[in-house]
N, C-alpha and C positions, 0 to 999 in steps of 0.2 A: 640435580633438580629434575623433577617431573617433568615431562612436557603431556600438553594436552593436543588433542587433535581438533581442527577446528567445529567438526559435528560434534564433540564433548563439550566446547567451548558453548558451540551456542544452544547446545542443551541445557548445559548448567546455567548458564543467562536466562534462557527463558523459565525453566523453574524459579528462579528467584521472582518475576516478573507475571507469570502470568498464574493464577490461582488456580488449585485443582481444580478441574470439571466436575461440575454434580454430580449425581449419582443418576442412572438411567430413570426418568421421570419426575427426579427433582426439580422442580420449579424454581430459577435462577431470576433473581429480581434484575429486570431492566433499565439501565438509566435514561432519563426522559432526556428528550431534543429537546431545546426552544421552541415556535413556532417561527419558521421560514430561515433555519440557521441550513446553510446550502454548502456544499464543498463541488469544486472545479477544479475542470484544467485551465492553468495559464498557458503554459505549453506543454507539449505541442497542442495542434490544432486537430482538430476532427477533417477525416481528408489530407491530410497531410502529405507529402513525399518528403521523407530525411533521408541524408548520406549519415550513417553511423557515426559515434556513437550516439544515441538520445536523450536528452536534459525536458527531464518532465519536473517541472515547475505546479506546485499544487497551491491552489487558493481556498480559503473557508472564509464565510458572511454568518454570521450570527453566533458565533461560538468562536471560543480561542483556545490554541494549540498546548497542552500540557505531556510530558512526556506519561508510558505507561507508569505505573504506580501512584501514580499521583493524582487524587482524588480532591478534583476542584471542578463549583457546577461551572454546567455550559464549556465545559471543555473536552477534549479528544485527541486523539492521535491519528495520524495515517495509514490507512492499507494499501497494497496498488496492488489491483487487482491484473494478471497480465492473461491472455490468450485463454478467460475460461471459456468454454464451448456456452451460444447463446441462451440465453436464460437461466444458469446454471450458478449460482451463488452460494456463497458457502453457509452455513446455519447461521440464522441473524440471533438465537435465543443462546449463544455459546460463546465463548473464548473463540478467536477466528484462529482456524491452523496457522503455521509457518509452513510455505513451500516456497519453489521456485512461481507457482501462480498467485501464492499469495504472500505478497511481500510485505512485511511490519516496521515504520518507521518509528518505534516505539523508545526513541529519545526525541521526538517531537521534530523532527526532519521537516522540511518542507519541500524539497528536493532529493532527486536524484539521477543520477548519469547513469544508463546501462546500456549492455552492449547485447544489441537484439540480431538478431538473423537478419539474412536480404529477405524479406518476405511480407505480409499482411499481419498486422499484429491489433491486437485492443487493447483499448486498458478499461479501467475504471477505478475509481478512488472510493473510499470506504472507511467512515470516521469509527472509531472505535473508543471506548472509555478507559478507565485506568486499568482494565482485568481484561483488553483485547476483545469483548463484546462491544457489538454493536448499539446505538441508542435507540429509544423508541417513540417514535419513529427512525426508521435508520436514515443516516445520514450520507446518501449513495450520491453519487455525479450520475450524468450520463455518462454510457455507455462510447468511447470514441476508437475510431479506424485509425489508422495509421498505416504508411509504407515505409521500409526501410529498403532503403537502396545500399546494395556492395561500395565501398571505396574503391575508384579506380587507383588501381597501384602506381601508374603510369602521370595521372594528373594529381597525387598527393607526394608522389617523389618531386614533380615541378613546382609543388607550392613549396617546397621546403630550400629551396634553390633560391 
């Protein structure tokens, strides 16, 4: 039996999922927002201080959740945007990348647990349509802070007591 590696894995996943990219100047038609359809965080909060790991909980108002490929109005998917350098967004007229900064919950997730450094981190959420573009208007959150604080070794050995 073949085995795959999981950067094959999720290469091959995303080609099924996300459509080739136009061609350099092709004009990629937009799918329209609602008017006042909003995505958030539920948690965490802006300002925050967490002990790891972090449960980012994401909310959307005026639109419903549809996984990628699936082409239903007024619906979208999630991106989390993590630690891009300020003001710095990825092309709103395109398929959004897959990286570590730009995460695709593109089976209609509305959550996710991950495990961030002790340090100063953002996020931001970022609805996308059935082809991983964004809507248009784009359907962005604010911008939020966050602190991740180390587990003390010492007082997570005592809760486990």
């Amino acid at each position: 039996m073949r085995q795959f590696s999981c950067t094959t894995l999720a290469a091959l996943l995303l080609s099924i999922t996300v459509p080739a990219i136009p061609a350099l100047g092709e004009e990629l038609e937009l799918t329209p927002a609602p008017d006042g359809a909003v995505v958030y965080f539920i948690t965490p909060a802006h300002g925050e201080t967490i002990t790891g790991p972090v449960t980012v909980r994401f909310g959307l108002d005026g639109m419903g959740v549809a996984p990628a490929g699936v082409d239903h109005a007024s619906t979208g998917h999630h991106h989390l945007l993590i630690d891009l350098p300020d003001g710095d967004l990825p092309a709103l007229d395109r398929p959004l990348p897959a990286s570590n900064q730009v995460v695709h919950f593109g089976g209609g997730q509305t959550q996710v647990t991950l495990e961030l450094e002790p340090g100063v981190h953002t996020l931001q959420l970022l609805l996308g349509d059935h082809r991983h573009v964004p809507h248009a208007p784009p359907v962005l959150s604010e911008r939020i802070t966050i602190r991740v604080e180390a587990v003390d070794e010492a007082d997570a050995e005592d809760s486990r007591h």
